[in-house]
DSSP file (Angstrom, degrees, kcal/mol; ACC not computed):
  #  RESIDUE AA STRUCTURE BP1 BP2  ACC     N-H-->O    O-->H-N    N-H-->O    O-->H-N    TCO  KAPPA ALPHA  PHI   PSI    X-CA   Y-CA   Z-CA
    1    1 A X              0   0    0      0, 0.0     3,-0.3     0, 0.0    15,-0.0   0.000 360.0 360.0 360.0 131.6  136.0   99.0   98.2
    2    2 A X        +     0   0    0      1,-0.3     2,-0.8     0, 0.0     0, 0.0   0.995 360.0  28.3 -80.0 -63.3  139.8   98.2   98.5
    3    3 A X  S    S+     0   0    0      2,-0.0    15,-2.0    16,-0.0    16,-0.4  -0.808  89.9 123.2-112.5 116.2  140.7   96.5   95.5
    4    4 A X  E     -A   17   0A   0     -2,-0.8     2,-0.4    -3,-0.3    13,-0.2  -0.979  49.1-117.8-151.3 166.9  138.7   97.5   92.8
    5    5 A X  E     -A   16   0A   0     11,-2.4    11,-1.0    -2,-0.3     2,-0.4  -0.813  18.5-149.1 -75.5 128.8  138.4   99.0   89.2
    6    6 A X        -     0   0    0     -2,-0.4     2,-0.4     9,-0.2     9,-0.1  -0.924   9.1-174.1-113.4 136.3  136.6  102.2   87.8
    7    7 A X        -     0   0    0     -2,-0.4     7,-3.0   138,-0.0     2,-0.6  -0.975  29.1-130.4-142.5 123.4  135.1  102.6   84.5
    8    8 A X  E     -B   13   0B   0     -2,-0.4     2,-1.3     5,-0.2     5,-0.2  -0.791  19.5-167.2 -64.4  70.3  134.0  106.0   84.1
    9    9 A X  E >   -B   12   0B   0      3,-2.0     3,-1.7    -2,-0.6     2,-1.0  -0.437  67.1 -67.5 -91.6  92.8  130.0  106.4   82.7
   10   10 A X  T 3  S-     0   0    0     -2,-1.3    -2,-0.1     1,-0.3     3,-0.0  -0.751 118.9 -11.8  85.1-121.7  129.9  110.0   81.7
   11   11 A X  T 3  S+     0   0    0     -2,-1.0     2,-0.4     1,-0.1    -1,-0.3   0.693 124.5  72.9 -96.2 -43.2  130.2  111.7   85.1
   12   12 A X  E <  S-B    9   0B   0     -3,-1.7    -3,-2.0    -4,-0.1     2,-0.2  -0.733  73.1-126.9-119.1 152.2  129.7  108.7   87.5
   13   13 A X  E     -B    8   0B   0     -2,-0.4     2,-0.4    -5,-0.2    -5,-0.2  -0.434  11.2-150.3 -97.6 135.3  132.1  105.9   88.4
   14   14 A X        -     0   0    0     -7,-3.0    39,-0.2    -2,-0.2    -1,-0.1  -0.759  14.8-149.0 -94.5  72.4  131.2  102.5   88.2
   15   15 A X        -     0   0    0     -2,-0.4    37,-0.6    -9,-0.1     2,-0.3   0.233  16.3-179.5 -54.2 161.2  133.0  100.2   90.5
   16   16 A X  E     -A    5   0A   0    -11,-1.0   -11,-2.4    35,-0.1     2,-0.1  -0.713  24.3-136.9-163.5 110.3  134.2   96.2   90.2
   17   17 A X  E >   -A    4   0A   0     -2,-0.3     3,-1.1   -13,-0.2   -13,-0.2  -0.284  12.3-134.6 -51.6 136.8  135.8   94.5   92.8
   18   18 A X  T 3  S+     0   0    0    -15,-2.0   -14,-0.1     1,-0.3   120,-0.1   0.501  91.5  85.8 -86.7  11.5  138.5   92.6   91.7
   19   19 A X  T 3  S+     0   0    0    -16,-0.4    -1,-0.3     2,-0.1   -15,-0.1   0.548  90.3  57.8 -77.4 -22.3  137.7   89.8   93.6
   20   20 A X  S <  S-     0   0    0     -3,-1.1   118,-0.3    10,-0.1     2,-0.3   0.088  71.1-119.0 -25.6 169.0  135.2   88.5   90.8
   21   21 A X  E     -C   29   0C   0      8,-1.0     8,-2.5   116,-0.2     2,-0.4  -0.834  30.6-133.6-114.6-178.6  134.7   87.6   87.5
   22   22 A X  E     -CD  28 136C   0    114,-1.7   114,-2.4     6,-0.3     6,-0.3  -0.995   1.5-139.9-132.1 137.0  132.3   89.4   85.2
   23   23 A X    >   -     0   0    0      4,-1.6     3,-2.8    -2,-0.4   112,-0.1  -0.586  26.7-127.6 -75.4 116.3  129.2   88.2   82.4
   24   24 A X  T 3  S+     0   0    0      1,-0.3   111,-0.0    -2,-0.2    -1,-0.0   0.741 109.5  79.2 -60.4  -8.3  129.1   90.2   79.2
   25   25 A X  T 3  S-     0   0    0      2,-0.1    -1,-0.3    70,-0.0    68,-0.1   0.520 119.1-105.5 -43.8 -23.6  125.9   90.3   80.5
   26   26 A X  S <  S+     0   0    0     -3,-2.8    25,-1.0     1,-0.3     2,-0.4   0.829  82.2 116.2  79.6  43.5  126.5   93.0   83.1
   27   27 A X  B     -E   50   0D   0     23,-0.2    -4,-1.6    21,-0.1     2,-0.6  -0.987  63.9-119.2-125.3 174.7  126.4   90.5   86.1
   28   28 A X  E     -C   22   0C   0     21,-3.2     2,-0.6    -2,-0.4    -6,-0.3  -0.837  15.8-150.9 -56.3  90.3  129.2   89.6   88.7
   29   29 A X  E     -C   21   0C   0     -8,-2.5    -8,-1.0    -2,-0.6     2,-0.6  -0.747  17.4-170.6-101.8 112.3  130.2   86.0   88.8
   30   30 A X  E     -F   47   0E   0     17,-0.7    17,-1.2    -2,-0.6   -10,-0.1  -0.897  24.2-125.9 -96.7 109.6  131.5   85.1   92.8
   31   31 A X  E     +F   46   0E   0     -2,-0.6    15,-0.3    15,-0.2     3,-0.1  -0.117  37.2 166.4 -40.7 124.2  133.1   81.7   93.4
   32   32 A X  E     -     0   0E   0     13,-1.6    14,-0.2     1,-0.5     2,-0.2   0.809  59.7 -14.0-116.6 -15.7  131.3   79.9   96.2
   33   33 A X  E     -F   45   0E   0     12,-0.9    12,-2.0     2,-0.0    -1,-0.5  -0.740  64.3-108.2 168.3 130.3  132.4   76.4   96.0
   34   34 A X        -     0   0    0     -2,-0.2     2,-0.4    10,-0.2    10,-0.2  -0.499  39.6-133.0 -82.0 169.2  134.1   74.3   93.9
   35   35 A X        -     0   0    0      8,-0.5     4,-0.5     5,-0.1     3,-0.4  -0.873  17.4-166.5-113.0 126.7  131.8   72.0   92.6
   36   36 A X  S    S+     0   0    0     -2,-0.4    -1,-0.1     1,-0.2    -2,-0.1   0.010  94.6  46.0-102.7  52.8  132.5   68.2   92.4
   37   37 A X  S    S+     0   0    0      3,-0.1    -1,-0.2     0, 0.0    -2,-0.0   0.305  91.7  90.7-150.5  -1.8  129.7   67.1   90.0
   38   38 A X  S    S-     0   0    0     -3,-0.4    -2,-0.1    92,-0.1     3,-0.1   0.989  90.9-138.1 -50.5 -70.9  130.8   70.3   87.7
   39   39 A X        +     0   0    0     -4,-0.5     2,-0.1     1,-0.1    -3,-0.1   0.852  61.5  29.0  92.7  71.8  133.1   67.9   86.1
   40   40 A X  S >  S-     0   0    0     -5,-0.2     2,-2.2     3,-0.1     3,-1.1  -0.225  95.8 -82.6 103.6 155.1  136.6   69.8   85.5
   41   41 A X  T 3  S+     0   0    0      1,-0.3    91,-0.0    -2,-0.1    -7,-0.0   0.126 123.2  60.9 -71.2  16.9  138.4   72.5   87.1
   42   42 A X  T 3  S+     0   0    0     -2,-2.2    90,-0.8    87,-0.0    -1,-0.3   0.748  93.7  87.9-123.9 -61.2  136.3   75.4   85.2
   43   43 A X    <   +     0   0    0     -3,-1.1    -8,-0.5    88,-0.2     2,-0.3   0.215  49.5 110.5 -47.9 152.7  133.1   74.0   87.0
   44   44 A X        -     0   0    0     86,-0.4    85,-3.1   -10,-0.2     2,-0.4  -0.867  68.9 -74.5 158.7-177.4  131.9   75.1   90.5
   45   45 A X  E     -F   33   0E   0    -12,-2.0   -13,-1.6    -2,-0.3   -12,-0.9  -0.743  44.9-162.9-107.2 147.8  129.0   77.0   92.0
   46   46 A X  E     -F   31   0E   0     81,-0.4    81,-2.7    -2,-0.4     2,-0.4  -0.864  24.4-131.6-147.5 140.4  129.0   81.0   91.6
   47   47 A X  E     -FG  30 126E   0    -17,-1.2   -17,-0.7    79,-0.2     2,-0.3  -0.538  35.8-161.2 -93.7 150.3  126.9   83.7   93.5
   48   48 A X        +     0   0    0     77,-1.5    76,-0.3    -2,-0.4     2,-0.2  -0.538  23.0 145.1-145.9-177.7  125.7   85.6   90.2
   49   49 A X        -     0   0    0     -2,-0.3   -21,-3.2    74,-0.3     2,-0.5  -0.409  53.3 -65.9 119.3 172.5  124.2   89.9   90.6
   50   50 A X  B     -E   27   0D   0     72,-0.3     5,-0.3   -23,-0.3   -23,-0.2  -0.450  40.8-133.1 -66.8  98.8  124.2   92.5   89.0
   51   51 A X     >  -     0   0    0    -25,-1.0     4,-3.0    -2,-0.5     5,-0.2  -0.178  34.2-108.7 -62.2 151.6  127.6   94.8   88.1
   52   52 A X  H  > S+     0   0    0    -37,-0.6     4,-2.1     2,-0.2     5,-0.2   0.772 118.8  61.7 -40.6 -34.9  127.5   98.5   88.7
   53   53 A X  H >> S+     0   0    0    -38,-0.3     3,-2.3     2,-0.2     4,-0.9   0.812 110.0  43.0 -59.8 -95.8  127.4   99.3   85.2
   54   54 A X  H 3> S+     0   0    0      1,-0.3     4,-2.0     2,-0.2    -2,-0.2   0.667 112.7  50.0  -5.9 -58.7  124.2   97.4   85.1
   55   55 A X  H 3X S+     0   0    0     -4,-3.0     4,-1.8    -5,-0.3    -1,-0.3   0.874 118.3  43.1 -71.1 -41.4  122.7   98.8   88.4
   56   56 A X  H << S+     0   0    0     -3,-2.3    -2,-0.2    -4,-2.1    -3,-0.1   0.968 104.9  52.0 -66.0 -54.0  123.4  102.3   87.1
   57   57 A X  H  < S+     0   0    0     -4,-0.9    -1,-0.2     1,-0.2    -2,-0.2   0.884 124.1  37.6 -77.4 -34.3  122.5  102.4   83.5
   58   58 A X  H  < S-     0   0    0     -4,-2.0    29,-1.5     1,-0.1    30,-0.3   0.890  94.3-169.4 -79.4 -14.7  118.3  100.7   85.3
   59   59 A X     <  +     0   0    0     -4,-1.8     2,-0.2    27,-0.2    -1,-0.1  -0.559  55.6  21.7  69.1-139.6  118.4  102.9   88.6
   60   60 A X  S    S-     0   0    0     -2,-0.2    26,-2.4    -4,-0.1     2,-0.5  -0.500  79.8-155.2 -73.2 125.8  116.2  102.4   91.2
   61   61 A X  E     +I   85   0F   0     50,-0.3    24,-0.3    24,-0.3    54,-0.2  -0.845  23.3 165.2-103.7 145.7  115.2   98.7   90.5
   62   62 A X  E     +     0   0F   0     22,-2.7     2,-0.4    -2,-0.5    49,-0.2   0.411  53.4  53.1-131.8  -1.4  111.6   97.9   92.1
   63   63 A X  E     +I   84   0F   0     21,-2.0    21,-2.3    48,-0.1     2,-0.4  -0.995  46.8 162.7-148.3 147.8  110.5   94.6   90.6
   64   64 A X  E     +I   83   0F   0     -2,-0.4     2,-0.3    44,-0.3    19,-0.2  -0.991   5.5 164.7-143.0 164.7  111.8   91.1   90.0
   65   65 A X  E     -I   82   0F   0     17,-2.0    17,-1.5    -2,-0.4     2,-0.5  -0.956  26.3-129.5 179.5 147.6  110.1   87.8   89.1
   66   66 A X  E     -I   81   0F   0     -2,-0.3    15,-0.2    15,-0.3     3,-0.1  -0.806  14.5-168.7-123.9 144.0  111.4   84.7   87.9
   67   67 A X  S    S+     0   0    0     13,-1.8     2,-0.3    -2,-0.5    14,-0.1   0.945  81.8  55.5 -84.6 -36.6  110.4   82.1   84.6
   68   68 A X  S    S-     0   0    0     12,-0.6    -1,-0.1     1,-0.1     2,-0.1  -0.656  77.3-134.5-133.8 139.0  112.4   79.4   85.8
   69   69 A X    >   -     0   0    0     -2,-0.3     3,-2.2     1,-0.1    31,-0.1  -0.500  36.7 -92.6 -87.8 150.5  112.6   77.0   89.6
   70   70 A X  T 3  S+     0   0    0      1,-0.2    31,-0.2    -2,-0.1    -1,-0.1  -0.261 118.2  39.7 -56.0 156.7  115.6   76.0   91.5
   71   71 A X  T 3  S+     0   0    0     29,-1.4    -1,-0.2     1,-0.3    30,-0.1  -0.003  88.2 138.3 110.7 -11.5  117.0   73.0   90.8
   72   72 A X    <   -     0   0    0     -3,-2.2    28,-1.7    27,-0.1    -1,-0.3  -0.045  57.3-122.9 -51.0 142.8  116.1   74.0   87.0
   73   73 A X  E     -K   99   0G   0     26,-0.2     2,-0.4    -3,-0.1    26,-0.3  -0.452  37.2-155.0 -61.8 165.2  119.1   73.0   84.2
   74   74 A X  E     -K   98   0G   0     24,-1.2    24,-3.4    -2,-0.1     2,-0.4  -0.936  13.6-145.1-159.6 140.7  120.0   76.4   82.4
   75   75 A X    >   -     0   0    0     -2,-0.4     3,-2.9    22,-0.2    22,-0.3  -0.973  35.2-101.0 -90.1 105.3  121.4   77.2   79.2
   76   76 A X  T 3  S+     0   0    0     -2,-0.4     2,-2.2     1,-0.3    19,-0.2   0.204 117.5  18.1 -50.3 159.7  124.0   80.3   78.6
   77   77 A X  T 3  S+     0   0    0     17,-1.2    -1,-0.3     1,-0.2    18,-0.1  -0.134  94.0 134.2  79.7 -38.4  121.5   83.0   77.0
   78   78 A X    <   -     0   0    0     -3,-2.9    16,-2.2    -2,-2.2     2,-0.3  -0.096  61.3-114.3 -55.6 141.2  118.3   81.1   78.2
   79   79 A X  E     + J   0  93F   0     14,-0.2    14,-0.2     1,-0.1    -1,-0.1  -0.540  39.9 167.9 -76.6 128.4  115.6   83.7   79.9
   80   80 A X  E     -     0   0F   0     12,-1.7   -13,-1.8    -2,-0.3   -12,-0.6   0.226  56.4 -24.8-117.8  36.6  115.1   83.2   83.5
   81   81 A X  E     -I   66   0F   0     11,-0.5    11,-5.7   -15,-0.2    -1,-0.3  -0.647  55.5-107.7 157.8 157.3  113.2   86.2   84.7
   82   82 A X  E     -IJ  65  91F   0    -17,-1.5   -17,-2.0     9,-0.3     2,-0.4  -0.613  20.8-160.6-109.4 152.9  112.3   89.8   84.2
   83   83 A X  E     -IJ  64  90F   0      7,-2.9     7,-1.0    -2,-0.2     2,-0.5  -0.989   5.4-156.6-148.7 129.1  113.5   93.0   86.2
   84   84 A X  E     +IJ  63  89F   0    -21,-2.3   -22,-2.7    -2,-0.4   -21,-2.0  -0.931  15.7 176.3-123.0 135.7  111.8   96.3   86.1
   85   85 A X  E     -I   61   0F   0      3,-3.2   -24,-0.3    -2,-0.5   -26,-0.1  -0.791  50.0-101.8-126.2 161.8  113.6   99.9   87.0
   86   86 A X  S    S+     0   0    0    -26,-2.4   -27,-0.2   -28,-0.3   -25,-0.1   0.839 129.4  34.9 -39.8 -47.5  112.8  103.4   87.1
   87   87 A X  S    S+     0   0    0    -29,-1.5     2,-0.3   -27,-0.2    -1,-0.2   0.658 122.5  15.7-130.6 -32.8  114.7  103.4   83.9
   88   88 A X        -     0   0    0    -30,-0.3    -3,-3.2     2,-0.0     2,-0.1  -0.938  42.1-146.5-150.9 156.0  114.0   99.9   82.0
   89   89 A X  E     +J   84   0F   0     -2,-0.3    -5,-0.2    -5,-0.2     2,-0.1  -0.490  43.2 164.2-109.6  66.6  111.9   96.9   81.7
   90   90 A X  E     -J   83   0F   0     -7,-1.0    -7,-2.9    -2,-0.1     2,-0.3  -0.467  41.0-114.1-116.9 160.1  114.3   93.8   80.6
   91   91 A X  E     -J   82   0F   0     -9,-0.2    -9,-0.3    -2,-0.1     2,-0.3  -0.603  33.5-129.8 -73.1 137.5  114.4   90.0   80.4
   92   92 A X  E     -     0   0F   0    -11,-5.7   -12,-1.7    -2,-0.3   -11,-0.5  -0.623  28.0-158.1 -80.9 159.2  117.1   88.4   82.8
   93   93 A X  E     -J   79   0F   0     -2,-0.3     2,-1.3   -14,-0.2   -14,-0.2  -0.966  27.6-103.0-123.8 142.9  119.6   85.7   80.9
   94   94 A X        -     0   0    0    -16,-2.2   -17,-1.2    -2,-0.4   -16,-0.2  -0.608  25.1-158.2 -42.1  71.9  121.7   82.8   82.1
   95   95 A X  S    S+     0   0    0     -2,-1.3     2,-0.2   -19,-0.2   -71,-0.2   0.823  77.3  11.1 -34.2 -33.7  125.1   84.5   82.0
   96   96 A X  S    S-     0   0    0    -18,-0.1     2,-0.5   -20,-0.1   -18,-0.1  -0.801  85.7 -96.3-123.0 166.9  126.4   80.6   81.9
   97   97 A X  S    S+     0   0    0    -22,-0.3    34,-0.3    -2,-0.2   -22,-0.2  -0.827  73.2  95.5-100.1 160.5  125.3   77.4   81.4
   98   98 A X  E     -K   74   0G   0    -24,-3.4   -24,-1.2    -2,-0.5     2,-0.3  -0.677  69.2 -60.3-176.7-140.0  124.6   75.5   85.1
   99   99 A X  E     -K   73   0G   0    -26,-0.3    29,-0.5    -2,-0.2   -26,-0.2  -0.969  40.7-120.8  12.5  76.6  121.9   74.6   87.7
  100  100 A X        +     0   0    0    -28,-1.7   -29,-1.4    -2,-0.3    27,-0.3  -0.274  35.5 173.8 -57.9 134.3  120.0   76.9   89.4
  101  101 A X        -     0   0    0     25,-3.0     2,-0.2     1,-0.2    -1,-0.2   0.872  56.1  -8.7-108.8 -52.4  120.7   76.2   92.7
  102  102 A X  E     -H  126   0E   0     24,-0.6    24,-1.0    -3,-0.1     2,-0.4  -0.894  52.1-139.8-164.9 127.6  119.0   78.9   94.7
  103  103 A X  E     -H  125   0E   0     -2,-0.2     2,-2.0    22,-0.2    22,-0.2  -0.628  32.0-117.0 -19.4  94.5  117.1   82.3   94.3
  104  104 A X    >   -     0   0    0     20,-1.5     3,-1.9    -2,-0.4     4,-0.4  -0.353  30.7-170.2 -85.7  96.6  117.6   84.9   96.6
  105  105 A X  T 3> S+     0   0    0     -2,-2.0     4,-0.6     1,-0.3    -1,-0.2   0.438  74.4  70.0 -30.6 -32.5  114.3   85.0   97.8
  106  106 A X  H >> S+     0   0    0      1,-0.2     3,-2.2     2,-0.2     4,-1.8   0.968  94.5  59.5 -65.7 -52.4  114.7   88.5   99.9
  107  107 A X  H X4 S+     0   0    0     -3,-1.9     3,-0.5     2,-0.3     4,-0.5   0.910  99.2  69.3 -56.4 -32.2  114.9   90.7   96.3
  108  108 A X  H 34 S+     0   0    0     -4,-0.4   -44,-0.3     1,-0.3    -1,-0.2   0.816 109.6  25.9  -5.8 -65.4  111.4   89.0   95.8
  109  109 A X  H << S+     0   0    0     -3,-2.2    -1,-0.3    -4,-0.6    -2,-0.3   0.478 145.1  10.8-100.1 -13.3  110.0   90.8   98.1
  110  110 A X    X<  -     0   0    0     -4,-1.8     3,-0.8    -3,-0.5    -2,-0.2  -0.382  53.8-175.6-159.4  82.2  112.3   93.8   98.0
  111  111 A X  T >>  +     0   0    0     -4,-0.5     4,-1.1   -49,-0.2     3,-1.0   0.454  55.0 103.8 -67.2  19.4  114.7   94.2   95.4
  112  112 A X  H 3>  +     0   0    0      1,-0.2     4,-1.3     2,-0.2    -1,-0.2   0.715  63.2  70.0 -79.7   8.9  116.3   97.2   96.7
  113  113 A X  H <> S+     0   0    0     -3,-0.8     4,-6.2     1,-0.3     9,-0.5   0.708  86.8  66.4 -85.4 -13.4  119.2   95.8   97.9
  114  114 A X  H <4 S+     0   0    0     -3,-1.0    -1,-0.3     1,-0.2    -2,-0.2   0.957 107.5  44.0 -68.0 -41.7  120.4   95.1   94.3
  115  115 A X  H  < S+     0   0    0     -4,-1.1     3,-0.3   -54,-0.2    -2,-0.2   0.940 125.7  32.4 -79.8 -37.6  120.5   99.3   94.0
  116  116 A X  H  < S+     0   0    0     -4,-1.3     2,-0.3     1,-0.3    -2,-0.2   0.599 137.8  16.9 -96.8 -11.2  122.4   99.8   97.8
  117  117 A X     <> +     0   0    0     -4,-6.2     5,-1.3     1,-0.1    -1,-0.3  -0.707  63.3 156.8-158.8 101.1  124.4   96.6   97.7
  118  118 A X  T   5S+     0   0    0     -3,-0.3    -1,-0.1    -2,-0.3     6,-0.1   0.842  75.4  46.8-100.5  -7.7  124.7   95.2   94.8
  119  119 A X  T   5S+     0   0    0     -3,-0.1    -1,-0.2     4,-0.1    -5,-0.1   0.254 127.7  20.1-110.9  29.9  127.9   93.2   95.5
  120  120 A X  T   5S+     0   0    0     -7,-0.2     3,-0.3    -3,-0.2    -2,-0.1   0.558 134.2  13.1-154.3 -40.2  126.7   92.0   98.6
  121  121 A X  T   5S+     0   0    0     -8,-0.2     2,-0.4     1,-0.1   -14,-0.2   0.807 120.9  70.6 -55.8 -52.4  122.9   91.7  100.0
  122  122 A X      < +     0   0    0     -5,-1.3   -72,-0.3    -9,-0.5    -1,-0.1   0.206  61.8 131.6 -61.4   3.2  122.1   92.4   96.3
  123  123 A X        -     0   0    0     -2,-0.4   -74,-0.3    -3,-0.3   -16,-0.1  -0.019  39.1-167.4 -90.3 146.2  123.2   89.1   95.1
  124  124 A X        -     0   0    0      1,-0.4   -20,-1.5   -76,-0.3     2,-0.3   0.693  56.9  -0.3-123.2 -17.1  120.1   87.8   92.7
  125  125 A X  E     - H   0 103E   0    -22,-0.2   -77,-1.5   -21,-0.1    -1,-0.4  -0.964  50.3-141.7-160.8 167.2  121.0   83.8   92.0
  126  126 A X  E     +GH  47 102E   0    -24,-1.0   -25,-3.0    -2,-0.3   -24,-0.6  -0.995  23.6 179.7-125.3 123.8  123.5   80.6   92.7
  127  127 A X        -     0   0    0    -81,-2.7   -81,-0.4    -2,-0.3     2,-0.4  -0.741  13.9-154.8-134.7 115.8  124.1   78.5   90.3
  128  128 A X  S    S+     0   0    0    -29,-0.5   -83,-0.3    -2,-0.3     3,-0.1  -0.792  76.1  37.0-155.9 100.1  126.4   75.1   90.1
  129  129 A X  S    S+     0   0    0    -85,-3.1    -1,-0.2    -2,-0.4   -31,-0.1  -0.474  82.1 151.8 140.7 -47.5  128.1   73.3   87.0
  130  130 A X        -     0   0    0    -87,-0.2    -1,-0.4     1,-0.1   -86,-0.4   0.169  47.8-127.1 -47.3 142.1  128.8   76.9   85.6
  131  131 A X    >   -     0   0    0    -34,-0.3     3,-0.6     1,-0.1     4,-0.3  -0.702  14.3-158.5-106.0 127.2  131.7   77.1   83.6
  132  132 A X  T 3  S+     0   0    0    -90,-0.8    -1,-0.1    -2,-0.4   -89,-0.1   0.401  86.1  72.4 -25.6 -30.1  134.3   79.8   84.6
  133  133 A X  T 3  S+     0   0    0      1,-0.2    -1,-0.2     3,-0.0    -3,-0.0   0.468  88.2  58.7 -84.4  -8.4  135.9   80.0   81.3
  134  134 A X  S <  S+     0   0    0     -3,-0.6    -1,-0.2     2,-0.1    -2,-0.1   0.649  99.5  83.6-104.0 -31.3  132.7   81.9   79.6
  135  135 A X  S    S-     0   0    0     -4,-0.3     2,-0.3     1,-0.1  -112,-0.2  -0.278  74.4-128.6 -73.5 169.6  133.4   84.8   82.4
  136  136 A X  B     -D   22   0C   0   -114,-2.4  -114,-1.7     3,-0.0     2,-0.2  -0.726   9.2-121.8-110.1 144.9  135.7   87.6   82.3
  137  137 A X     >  -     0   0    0     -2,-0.3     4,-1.1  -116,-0.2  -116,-0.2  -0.681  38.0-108.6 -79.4 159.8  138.3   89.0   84.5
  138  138 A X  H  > S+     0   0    0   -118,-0.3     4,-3.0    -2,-0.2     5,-0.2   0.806 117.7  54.7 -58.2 -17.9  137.8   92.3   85.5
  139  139 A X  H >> S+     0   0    0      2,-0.2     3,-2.2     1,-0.2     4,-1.9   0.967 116.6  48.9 -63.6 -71.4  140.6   94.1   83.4
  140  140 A X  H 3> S+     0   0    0      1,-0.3     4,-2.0     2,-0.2    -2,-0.2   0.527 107.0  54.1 -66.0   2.6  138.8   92.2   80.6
  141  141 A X  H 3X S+     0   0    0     -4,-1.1     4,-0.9     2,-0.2    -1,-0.3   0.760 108.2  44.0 -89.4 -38.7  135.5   93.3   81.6
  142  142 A X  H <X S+     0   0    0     -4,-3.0     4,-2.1    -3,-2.2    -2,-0.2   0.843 104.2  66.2 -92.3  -2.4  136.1   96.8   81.6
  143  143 A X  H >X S+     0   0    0     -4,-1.9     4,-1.8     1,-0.2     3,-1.6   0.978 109.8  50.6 -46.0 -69.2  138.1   96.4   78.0
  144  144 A X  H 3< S+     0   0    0     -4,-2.0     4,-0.4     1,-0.2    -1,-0.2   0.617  98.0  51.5-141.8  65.8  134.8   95.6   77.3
  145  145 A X  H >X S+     0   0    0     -4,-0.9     4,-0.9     2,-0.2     3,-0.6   0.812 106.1  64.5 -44.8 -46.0  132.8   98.4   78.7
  146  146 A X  H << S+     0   0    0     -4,-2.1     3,-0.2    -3,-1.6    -2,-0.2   0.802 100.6  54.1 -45.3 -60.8  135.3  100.2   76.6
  147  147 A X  T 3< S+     0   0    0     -4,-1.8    -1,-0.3     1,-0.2     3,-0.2   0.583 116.8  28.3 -28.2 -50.0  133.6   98.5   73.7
  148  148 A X  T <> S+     0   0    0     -3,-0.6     4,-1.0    -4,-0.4    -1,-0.2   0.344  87.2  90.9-121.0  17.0  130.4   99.4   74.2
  149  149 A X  T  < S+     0   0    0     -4,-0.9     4,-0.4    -3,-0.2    -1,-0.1   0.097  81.2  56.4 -62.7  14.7  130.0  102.2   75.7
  150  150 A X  T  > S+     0   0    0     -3,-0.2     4,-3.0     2,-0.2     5,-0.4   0.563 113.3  54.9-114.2 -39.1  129.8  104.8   73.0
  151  151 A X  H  > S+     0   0    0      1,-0.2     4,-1.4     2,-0.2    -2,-0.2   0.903 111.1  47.3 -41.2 -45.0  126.7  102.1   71.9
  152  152 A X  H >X>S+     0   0    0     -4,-1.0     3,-2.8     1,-0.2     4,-1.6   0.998 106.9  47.0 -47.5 -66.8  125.4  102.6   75.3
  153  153 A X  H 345S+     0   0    0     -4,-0.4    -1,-0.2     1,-0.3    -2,-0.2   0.613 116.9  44.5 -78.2  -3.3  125.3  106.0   75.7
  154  154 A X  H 3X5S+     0   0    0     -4,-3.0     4,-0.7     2,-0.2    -1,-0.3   0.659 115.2  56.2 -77.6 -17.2  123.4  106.8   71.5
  155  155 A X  H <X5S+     0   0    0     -3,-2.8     4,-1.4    -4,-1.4    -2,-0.2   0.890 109.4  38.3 -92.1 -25.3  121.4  104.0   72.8
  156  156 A X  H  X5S+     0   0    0     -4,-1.6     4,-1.0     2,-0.2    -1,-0.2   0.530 115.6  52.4 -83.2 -25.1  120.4  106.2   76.3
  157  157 A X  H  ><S+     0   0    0     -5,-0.5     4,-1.4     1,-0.1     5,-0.2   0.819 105.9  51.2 -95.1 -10.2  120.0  109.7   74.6
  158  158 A X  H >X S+     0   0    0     -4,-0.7     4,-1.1     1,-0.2     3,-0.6   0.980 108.8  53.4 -85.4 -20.7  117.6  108.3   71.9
  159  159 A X  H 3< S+     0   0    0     -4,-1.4    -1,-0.2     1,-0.3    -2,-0.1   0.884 115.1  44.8 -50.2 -35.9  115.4  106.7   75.0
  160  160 A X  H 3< S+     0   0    0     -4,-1.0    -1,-0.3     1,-0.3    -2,-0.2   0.782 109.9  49.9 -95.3  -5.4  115.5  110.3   76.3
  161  161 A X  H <<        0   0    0     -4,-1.4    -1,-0.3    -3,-0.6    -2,-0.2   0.830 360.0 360.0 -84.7 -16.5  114.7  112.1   72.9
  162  162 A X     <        0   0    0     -4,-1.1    -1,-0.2    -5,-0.2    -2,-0.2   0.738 360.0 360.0 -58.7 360.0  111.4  109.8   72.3
């Protein structure tokens, strides 16, 4: 990856192209069009997955499923879908508010591309309206990793002491 960022988890490095923006959420927000029905220069359609941080701290991901259909409205925070890992079971969230525009349909049926490519096959949604302004750059994304990562990593040994 040419131009990218490293944020250090423990032992293994977590990359983010700088080519992005980033969701406190843990996903990757990629410009795909501007959008003319967005309605201001913050609006456009975004390619949405999963950041390395993310993909690391579930592992091997094997299951996805979705609450909510394209073409749906979506509200920043609202759940659209669940994801199951070797490591976790969690709800997915609307990093923004927007459209769903389109599913990628392949992780359906085999979400493993999210673990071998997560910034490119691995891509999990499109969405269109979504506001730019709510994402991060990456310098400010791994400030804050920085942030919560001590959170993370009491919140990962007490999973492993239960």
């Amino acid at each position: 990856m040419s131009d990218a960022l490293t944020f250090m988890m423990g032992e293994f490095e977590a990359t983010f192209p700088t080519d992005r923006l980033y969701a406190k959420n843990h996903m990757w927000a990629e410009r795909v069009e501007e959008s003319s029905s967005a309605g201001g220069a913050s609006g456009g359609r975004f390619r949405f997955g999963f950041a390395a941080y993310a993909v690391r701290l579930l592992q091997d991901v094997y299951f996805l499923d979705w609450h909510v259909d394209e073409g749906a409205a979506l509200n920043q925070g609202q759940e659209i879908g669940e994801i199951e890992s070797s490591k976790a079971e969690s709800s997915l969230y609307a990093p923004v508010a927007g459209r769903l525009i389109s599913i990628n349909h392949q992780l359906l049926k085999d979400p493993s591309a999210i673990n071998v490519d997560k910034y490119g096959a691995g891509w999990i949604f499109e969405m269109e309206g979504a506001s730019g302004e709510l994402l991060l750059s990456p310098t400010d994304y791994i400030e804050h990793l920085d942030a919560v990562w001590k959170v993370t990593q009491r919140t990962i040994k007490g999973q492993l002491n239960e």
